[in-house]
C-alpha positions as CSV (number, residue, x, y, z in Angstrom):
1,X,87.7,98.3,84.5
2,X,87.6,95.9,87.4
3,X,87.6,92.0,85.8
4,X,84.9,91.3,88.0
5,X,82.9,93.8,85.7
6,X,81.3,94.6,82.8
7,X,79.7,97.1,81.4
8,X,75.6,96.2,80.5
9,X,72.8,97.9,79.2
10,X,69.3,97.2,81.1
11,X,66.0,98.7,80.7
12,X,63.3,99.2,83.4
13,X,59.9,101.0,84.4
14,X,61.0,104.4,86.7
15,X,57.8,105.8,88.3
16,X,58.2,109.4,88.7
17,X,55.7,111.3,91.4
18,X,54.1,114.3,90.5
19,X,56.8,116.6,93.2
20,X,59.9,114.9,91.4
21,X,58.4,115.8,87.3
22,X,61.1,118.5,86.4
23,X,61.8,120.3,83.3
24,X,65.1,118.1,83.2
25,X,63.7,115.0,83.8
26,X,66.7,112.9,83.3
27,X,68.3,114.1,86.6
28,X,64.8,112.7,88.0
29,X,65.1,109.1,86.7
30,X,68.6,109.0,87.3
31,X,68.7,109.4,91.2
32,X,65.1,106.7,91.2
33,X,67.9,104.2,89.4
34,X,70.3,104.4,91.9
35,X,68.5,104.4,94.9
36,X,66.5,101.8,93.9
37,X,69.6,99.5,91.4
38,X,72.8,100.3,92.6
39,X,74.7,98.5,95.7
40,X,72.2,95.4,95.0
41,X,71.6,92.1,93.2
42,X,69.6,92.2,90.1
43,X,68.1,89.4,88.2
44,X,71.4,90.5,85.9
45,X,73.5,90.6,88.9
46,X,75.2,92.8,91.0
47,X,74.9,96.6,90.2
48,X,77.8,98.6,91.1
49,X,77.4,102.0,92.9
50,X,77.5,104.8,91.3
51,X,77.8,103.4,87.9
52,X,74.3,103.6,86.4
53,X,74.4,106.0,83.1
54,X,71.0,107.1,81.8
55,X,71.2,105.8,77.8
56,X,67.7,107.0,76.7
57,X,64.4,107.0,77.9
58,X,60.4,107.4,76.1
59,X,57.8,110.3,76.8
60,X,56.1,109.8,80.3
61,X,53.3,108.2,80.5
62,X,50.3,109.4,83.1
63,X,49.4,106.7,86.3
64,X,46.1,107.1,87.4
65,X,46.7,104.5,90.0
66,X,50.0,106.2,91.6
67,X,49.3,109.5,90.9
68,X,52.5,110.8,88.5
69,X,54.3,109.5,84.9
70,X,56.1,106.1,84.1
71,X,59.0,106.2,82.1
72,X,60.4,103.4,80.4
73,X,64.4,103.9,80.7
74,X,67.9,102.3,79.0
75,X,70.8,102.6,81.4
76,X,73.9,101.3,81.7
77,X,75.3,99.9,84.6
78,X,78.4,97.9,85.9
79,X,77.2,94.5,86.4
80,X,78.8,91.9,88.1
81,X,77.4,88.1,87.1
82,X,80.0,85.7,88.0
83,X,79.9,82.1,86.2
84,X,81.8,78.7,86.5
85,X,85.6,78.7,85.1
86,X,86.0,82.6,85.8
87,X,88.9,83.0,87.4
88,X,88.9,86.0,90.0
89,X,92.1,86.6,93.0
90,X,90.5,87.2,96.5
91,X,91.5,87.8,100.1
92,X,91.5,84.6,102.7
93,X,89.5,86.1,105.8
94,X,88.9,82.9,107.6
95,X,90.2,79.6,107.8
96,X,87.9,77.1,109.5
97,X,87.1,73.1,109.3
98,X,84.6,73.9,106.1
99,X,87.6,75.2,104.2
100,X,88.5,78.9,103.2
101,X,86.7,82.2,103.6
102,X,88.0,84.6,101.2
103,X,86.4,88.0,99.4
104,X,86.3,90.4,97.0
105,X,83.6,92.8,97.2
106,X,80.4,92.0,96.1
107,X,81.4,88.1,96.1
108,X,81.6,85.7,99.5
109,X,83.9,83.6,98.4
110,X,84.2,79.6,100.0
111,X,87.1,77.2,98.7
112,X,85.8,74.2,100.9
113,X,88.1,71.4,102.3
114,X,86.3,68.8,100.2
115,X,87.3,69.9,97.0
116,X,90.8,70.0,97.9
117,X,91.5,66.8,99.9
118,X,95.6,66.0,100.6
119,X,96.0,69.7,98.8
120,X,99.3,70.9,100.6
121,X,99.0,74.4,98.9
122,X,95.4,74.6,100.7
123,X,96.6,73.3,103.6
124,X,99.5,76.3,103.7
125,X,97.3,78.7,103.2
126,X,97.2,81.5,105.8
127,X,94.2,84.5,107.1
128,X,95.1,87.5,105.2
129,X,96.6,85.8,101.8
130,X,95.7,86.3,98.7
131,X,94.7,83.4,96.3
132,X,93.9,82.9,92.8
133,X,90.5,80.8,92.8
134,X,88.1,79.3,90.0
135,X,84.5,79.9,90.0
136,X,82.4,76.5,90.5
137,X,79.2,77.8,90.8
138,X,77.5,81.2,92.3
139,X,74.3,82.0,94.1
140,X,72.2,85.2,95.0
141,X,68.7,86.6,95.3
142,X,67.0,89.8,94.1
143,X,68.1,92.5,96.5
144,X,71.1,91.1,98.1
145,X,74.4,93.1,99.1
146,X,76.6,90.1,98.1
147,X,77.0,87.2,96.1
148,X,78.1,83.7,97.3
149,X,80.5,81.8,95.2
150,X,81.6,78.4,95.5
151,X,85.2,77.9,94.3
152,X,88.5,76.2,93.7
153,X,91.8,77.3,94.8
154,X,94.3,77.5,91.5
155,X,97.2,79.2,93.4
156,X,98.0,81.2,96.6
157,X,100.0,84.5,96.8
158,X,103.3,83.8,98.5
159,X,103.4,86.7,101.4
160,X,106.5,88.8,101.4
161,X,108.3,88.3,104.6
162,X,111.8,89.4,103.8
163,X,113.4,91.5,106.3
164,X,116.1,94.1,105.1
165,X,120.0,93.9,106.2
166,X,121.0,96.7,108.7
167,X,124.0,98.5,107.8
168,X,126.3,98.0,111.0
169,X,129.2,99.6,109.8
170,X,129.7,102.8,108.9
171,X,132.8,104.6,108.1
172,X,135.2,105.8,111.1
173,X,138.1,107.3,109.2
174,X,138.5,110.8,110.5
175,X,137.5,114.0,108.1
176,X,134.4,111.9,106.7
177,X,130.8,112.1,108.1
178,X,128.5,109.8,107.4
179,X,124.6,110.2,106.5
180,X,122.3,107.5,107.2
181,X,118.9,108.2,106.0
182,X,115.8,105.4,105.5
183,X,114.5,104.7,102.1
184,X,110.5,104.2,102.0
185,X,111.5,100.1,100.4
186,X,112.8,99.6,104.3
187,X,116.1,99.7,102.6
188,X,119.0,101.9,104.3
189,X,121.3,104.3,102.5
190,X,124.9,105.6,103.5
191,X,125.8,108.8,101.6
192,X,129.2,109.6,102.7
193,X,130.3,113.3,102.5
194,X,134.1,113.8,100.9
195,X,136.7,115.8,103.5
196,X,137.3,119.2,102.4
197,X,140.7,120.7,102.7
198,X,141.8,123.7,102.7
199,X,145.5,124.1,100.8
200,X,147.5,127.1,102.1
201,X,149.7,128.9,99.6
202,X,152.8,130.7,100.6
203,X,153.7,133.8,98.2
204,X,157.4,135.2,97.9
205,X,159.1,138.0,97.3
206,X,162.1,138.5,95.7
207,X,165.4,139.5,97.2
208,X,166.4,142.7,97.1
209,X,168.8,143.7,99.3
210,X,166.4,142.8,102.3
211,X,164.4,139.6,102.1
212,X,160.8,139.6,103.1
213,X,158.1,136.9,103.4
214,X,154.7,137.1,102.9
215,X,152.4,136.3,105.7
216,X,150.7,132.8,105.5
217,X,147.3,133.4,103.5
């Protein structure tokens, strides 16, 4: 599972109208969870989608008010609930005079410049590298898409900007041909093909009053 998840068990109240009461009523209350849970912030955090699991669930009871039966459901759900020392990696997306603007779905994630005065590591950092951050503190309210984490940088992800060598030289000796083809690493491959001769064999006859030679084969 993703480290920024875990798997939790919740319980809540699922109103169900009198057009959605089914035979199978779990398929009912599951599609109320989601629409309503998933892709959000709880007051347990942030619900994955598609991730809520209907554990169990008691005998409906009838609202007079709403019109339909209440449900009182356990469900499982992957939760996200981030808290100070975590460490989590995360994408830099912005680099501005507040500090750095990194993130990894659901959490907004912002190193400031104040917490990492005379930091050449910080400083180095570039849009589009990944760093390795420490949680400070996190906030969030009931229904948001996101959650906003405060952080510290602990490392940054050194970008790969090796270029491969070209092979230049290739082999001129007559008889061979060469085969350049491109690997999918950006690496190039010579396969060279061995000359193939063909030996021709003389066959004799002996002597025998008149001498006669077999044609070349």
């Amino acid at each position: 599972m993703d480290p920024l998840f875990e798997r939790r068990e919740l319980m809540r109240t699922v109103h169900i109208t009198a057009p959605n009461i089914q035979r199978n009523i779990q398929v009912s209350l599951l599609s109320q969870l989601r629409m309503k849970h998933e892709g959000i912030c709880l007051p347990e955090g942030y619900v994955r989608d598609q991730s809520i699991t209907v554990v169990d669930y008691s005998l409906g009871r009838v609202n007079l008010i709403k019109g339909g039966l209440d449900y009182t459901v356990k469900f499982q759900a992957d939760m996200c609930m981030p808290h100070a020392g975590q460490v989590f990696k995360a994408t830099v997306m912005l680099k501005s005079k507040i500090g750095l603007h990194a993130e990894t779905a659901p959490l907004k994630v912002l190193l400031p410049r104040d917490l990492h005065l005379g930091n050449e590591m910080f400083e180095s950092v570039q849009e589009k590298q990944e760093v390795e951050f420490e949680i400070v503190g996190a906030r969030f309210q009931q229904g948001d898409d996101s959650i906003v984490v405060l952080g510290s940088l602990r490392s940054a992800v050194l970008n790969d900007t090796t270029v491969p060598k070209e092979i230049t030289d290739l082999p001129s000796n007559a008889g061979e041909a060469a085969d350049l083809t491109q690997a999918e690493t950006g690496r190039k491959k010579v396969t060279v093909a061995a000359e193939h001769t063909r030996e021709k064999k003389k066959k004799s006859i002996k002597p025998s009053g008149n001498t006669a030679v077999a044609p070349d084969i």
